[in-house]
C-alpha positions as a Markdown table, in Angstrom:
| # | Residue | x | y | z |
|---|---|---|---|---|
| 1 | Unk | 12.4 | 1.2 | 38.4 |
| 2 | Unk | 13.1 | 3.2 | 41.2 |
| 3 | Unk | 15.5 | 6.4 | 41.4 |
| 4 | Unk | 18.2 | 5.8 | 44.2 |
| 5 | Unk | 20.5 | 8.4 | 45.9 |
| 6 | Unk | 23.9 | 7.5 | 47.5 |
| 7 | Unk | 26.0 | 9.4 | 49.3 |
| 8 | Unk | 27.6 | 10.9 | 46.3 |
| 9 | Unk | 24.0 | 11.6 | 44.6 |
| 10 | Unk | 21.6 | 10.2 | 42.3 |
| 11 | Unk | 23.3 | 6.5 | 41.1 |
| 12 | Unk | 22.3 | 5.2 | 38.0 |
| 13 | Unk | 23.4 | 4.3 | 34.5 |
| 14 | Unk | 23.1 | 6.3 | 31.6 |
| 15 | Unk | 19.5 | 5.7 | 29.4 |
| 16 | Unk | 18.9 | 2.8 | 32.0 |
| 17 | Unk | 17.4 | 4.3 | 34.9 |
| 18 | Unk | 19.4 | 8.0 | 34.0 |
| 19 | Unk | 16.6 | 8.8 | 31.3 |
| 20 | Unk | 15.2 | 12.1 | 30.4 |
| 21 | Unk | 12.2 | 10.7 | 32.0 |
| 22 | Unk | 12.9 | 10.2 | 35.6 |
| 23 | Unk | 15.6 | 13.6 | 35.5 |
| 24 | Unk | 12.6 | 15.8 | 34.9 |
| 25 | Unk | 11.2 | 13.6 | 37.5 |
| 26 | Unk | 14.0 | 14.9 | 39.8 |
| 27 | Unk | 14.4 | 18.0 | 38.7 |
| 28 | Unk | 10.6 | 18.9 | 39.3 |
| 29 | Unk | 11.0 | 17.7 | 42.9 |
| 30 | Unk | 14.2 | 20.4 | 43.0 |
| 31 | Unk | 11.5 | 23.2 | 41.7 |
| 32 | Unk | 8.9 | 22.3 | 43.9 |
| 33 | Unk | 11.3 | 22.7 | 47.3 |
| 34 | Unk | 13.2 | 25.3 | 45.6 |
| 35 | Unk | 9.3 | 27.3 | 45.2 |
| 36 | Unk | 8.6 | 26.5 | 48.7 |
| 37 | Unk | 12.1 | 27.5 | 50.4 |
| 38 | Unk | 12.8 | 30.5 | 48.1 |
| 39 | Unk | 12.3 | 34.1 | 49.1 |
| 40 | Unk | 12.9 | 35.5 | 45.8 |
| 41 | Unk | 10.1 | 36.6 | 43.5 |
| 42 | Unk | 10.9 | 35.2 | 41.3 |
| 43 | Unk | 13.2 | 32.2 | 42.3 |
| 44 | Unk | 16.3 | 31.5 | 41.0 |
| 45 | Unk | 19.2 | 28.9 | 40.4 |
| 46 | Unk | 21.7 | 27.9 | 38.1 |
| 47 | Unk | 22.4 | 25.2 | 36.0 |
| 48 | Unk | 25.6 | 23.7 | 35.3 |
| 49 | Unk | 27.1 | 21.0 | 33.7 |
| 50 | Unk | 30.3 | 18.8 | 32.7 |
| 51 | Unk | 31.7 | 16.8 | 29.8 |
| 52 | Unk | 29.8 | 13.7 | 30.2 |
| 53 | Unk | 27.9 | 12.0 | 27.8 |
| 54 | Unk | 24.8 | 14.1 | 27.3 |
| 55 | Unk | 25.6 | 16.4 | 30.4 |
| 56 | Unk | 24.7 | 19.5 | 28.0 |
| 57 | Unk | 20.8 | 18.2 | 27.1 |
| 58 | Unk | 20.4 | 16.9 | 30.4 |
| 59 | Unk | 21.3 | 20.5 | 32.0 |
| 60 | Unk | 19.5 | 21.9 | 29.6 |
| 61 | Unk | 16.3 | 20.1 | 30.3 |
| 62 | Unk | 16.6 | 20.6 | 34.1 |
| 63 | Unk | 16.6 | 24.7 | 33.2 |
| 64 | Unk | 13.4 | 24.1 | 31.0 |
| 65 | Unk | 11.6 | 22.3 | 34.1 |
| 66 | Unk | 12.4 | 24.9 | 36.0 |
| 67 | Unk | 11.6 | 28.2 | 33.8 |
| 68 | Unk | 8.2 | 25.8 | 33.3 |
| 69 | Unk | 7.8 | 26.4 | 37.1 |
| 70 | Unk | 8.9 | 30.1 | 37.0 |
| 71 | Unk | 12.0 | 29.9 | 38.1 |
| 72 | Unk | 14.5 | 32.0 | 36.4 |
| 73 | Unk | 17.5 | 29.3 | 35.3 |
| 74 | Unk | 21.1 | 30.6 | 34.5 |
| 75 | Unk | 22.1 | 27.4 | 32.0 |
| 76 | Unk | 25.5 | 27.7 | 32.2 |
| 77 | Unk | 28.5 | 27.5 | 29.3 |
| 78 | Unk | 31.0 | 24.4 | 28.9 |
């Protein structure tokens, strides 16, 4: 299955094609253009989330992907 991207951002439905899987798919695409783009050593963003179903652990695994690529992640609180 394939990851698709409206307007509004990545479309899909919840362990369907929205799986832990194919986010740290996504969010290691983020780190490697945040890497390349960045002029901070080390890089930086932050991570936020809402209260959707599982928005917590999936923030949360976006931050680990990107501390895994040395980029300092601010996981932010609810």
């Amino acid at each position: 299955m394939t990851i698709q991207f409206g307007t509004d951002g990545w479309r899909a439905v919840i362990s369907d094609t929205f799986t832990f899987a194919n986010l740290r798919l996504v969010a290691q695409a983020i780190a490697d253009f945040v890497r390349e783009e960045s002029e901070a050593d080390p890089p930086e963003v932050v991570v936020g989330f809402d209260t959707r179903f599982l928005s917590d652990r999936y923030a949360a695994e976006v931050a680990r992907v990107m501390a895994g690529n040395g980029i300092v992640a601010h996981l932010t609180r609810a």
